[in-house]
MMTF fields as JSON, N, C-alpha, C and O atoms, coordinates in Angstrom:
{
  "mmtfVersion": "1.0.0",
  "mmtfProducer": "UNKNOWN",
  "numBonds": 343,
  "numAtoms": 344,
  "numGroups": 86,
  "numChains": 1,
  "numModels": 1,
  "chainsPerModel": [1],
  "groupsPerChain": [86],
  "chainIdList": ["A"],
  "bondAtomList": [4, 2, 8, 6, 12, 10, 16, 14, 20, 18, 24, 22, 28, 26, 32, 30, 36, 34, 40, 38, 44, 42, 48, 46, 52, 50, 56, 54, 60, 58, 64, 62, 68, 66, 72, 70, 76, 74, 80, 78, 84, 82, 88, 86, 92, 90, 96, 94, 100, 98, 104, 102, 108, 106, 112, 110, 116, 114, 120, 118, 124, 122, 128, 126, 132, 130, 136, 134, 140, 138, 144, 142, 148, 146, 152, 150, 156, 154, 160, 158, 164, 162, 168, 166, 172, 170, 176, 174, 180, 178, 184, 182, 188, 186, 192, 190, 196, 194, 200, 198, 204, 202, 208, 206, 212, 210, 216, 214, 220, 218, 224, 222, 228, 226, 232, 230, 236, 234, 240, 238, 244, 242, 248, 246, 252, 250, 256, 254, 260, 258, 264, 262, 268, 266, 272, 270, 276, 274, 280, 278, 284, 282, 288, 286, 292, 290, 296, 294, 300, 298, 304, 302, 308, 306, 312, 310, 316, 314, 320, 318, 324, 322, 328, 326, 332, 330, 336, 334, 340, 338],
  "bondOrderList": [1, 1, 1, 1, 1, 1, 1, 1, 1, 1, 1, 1, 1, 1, 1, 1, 1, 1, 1, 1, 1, 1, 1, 1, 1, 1, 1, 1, 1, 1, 1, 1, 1, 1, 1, 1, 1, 1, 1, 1, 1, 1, 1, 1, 1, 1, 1, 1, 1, 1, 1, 1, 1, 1, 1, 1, 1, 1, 1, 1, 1, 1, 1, 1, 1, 1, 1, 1, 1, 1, 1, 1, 1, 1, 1, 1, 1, 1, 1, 1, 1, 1, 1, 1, 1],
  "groupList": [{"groupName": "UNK", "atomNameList": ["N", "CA", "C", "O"], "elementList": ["N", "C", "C", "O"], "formalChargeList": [0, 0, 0, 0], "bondAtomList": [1, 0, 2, 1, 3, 2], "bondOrderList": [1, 1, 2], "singleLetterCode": "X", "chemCompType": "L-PEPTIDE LINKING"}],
  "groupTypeList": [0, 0, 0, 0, 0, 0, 0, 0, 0, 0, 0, 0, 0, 0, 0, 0, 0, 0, 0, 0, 0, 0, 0, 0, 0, 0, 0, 0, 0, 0, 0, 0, 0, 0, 0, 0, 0, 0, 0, 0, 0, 0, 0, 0, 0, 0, 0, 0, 0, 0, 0, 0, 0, 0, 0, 0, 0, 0, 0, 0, 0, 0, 0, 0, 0, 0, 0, 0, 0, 0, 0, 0, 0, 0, 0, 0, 0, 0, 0, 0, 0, 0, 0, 0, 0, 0],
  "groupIdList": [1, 2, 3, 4, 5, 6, 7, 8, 9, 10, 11, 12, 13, 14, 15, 16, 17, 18, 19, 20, 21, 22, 23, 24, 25, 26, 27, 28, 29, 30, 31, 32, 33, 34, 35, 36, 37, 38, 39, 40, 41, 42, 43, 44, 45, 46, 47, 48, 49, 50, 51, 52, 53, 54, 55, 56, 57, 58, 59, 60, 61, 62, 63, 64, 65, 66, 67, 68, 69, 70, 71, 72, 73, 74, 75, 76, 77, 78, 79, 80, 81, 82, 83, 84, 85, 86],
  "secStructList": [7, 7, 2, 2, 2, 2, 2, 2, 2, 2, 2, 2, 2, 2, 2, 2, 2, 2, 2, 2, 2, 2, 2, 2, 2, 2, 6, 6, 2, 2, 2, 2, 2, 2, 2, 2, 2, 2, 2, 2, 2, 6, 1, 1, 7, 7, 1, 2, 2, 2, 2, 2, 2, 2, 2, 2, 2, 2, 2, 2, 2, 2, 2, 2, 2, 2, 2, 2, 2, 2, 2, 2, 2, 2, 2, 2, 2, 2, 2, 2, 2, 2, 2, 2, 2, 7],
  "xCoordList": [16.534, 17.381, 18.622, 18.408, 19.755, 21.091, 21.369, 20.94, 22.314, 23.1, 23.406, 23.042, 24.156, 24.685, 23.338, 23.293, 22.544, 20.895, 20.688, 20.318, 20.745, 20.143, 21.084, 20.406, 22.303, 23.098, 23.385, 23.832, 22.938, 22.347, 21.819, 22.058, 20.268, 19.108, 18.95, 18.007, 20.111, 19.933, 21.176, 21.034, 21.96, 22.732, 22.238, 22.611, 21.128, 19.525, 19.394, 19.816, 18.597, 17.725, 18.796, 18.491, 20.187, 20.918, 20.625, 20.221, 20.93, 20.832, 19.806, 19.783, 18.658, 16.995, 17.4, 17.635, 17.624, 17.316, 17.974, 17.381, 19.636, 20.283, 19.391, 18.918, 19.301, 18.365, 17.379, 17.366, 16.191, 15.364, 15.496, 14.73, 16.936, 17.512, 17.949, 17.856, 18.366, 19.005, 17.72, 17.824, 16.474, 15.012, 14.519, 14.281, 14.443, 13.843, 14.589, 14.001, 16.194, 16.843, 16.482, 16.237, 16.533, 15.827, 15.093, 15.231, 13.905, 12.385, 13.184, 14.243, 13.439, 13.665, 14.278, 14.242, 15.008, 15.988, 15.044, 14.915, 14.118, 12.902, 12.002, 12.18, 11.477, 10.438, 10.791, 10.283, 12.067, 12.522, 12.867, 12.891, 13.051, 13.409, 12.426, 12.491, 10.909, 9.45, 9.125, 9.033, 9.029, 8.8, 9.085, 8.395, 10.422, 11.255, 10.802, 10.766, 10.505, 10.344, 8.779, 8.647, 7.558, 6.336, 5.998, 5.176, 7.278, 7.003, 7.311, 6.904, 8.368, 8.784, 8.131, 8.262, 7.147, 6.157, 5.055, 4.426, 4.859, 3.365, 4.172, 3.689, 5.573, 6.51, 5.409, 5.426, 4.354, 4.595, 2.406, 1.765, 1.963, 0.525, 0.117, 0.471, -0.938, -1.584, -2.829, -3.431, -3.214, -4.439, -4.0, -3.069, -5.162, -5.025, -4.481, -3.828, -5.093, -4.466, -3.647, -2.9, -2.857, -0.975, -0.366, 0.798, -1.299, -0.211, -0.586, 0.399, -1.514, -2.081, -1.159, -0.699, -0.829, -0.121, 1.321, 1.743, 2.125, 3.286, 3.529, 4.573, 2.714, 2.627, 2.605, 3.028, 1.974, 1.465, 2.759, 3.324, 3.224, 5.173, 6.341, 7.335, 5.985, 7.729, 7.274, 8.062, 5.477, 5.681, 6.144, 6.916, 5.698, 6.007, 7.868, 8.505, 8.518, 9.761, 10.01, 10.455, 9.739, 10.456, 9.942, 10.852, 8.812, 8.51, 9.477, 9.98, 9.852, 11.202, 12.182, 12.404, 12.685, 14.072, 13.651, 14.636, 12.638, 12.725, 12.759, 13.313, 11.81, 12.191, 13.434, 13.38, 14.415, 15.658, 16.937, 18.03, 16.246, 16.228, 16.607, 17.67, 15.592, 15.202, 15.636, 16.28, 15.387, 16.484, 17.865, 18.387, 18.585, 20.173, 19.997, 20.689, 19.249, 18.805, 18.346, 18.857, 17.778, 17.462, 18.472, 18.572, 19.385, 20.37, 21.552, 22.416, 21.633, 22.903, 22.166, 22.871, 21.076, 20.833, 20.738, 20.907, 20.382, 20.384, 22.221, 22.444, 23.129, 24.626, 24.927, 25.78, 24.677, 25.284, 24.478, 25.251, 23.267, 22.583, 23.455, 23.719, 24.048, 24.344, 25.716, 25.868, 26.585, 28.251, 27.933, 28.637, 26.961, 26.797, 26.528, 26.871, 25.772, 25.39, 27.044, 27.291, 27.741, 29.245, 30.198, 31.341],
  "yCoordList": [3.513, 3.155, 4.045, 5.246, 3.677, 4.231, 4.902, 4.661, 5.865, 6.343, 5.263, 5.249, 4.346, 3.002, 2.426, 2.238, 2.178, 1.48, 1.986, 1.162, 3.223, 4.36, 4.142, 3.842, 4.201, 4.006, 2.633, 2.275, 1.715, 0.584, 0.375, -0.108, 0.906, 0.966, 2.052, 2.211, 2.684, 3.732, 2.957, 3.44, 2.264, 1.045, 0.213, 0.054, -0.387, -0.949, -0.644, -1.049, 0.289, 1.199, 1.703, 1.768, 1.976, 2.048, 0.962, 1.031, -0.44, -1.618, -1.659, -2.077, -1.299, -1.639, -0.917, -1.591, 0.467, 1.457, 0.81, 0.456, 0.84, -0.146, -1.274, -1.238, -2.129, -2.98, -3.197, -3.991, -1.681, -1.428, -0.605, -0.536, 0.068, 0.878, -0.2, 0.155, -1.356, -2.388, -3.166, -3.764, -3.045, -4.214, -2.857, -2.958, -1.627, -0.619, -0.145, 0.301, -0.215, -0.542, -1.219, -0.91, -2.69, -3.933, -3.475, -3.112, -3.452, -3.049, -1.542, -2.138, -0.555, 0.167, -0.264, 0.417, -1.557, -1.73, -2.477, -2.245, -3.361, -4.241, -3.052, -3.027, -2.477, -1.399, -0.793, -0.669, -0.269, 0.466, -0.543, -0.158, -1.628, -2.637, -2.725, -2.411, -3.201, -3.314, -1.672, -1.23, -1.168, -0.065, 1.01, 1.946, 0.538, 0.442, -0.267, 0.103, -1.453, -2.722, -1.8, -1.225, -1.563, -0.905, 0.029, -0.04, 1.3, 2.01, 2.08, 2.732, 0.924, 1.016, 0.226, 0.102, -0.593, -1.368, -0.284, -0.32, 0.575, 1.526, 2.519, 3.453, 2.936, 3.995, 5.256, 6.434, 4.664, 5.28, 5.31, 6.164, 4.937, 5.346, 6.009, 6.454, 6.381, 8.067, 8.167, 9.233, 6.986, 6.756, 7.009, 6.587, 7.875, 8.144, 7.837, 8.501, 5.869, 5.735, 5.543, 6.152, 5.038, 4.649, 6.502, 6.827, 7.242, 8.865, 8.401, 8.041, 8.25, 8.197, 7.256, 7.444, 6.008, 4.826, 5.413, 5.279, 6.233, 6.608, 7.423, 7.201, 8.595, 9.61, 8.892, 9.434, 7.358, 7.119, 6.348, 6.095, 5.966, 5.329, 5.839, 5.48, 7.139, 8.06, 8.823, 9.502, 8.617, 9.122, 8.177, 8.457, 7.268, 6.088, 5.925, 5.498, 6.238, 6.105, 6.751, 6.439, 8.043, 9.165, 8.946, 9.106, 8.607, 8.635, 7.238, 7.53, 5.877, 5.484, 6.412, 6.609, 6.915, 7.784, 8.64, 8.848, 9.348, 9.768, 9.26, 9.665, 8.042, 7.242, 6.553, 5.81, 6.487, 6.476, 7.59, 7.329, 9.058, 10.167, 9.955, 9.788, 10.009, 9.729, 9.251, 9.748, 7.825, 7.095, 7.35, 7.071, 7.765, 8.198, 9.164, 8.909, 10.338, 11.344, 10.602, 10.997, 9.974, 9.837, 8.971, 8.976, 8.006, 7.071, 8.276, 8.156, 9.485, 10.652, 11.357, 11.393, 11.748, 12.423, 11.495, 11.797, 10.166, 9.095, 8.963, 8.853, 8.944, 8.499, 9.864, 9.802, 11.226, 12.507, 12.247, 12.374, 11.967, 12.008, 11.042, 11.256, 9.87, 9.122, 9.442, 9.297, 9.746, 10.752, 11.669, 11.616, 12.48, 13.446, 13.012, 13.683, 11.599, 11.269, 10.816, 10.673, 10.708, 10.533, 8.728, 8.663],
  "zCoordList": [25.915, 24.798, 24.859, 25.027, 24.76, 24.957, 23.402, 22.273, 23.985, 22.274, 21.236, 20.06, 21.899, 20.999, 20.638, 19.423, 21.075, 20.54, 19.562, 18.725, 19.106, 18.945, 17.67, 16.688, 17.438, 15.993, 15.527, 14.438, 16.881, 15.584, 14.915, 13.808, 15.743, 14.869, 13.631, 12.857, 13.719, 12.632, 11.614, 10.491, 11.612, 11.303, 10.27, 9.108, 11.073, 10.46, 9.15, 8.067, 9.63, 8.873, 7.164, 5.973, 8.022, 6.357, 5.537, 4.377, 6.441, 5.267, 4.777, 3.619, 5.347, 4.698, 3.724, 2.721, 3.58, 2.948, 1.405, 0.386, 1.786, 0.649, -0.062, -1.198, 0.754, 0.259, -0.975, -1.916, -0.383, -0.994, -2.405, -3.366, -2.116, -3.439, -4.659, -5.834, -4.345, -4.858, -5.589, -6.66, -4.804, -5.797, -6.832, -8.036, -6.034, -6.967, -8.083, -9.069, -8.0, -9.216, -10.356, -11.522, -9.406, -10.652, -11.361, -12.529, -10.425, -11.382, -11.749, -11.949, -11.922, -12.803, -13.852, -14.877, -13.813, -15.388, -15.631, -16.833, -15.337, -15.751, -16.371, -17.588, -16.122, -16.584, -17.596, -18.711, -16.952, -18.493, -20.055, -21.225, -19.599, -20.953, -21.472, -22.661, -20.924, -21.342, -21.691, -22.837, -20.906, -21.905, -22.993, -23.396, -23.363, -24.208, -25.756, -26.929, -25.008, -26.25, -26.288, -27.368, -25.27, -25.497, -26.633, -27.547, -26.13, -27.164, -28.768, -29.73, -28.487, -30.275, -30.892, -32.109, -30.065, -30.856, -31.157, -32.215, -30.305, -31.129, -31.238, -30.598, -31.919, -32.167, -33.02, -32.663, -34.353, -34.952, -34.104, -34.715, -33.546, -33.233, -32.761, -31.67, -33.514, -33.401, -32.511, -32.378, -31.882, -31.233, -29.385, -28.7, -29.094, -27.915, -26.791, -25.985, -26.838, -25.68, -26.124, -25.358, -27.032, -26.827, -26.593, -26.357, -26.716, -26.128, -24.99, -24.345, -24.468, -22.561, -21.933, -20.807, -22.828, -22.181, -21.649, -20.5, -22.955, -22.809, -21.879, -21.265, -21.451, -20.492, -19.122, -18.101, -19.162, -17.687, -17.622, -16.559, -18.874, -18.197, -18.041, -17.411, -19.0, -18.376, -17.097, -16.439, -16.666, -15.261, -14.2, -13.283, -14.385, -13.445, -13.681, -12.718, -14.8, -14.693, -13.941, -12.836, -14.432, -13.017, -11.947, -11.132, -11.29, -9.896, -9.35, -8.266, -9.779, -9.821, -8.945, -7.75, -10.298, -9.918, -9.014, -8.306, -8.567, -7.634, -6.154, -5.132, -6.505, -4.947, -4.84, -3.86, -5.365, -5.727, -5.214, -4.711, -5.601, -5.209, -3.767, -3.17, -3.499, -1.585, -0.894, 0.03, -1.153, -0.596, -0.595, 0.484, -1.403, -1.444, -0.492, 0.494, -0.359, 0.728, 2.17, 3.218, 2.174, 3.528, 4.539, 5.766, 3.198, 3.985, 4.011, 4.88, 3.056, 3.406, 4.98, 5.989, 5.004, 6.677, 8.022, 9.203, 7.354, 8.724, 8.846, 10.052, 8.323, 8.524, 8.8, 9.687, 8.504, 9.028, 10.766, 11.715, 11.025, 12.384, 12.975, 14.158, 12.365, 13.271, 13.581, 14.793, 13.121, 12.838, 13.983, 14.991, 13.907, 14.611, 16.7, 17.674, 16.626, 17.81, 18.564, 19.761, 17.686, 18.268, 18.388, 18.84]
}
């Protein structure tokens, strides 16, 4: 596989990456609207699971943003590697 192979496929790999930042967006503005509308429906409940429910969705929000995170990171070190291959 040649240098040029080599920054296509890393070429690629940006668009996937885009791609995948672009559906995990969605479902982040999807998730967050439902769980939004979730919590202000049991805003004021004192029963366990709606605390357990809420805990298990602002984690899942953030684990979201963090694969979000990542991706912006991994498509910034794949375009410095590929800059760098010349």
């Amino acid at each position: 596989m040649s240098v040029d192979d080599v920054k296509v496929r890393i070429g690629q790999a940006i668009e996937a990456a885009a791609e995948a930042k672009k559906l995990i967006e969605q479902l982040h503005t999807v998730a967050a609207e439902a769980g939004d509308l979730a919590l202000r429906t049991v805003h004021d409940s004192k029963q366990d699971c709606v605390k357990e429910g809420r805990e298990h969705f602002m984690a899942a929000i953030k684990e979201v943003e963090l694969t979000i995170r990542w991706i912006d990171n991994c498509v910034e070190h794949a375009q410095a590697y590929r800059k760098a291959l010349g």
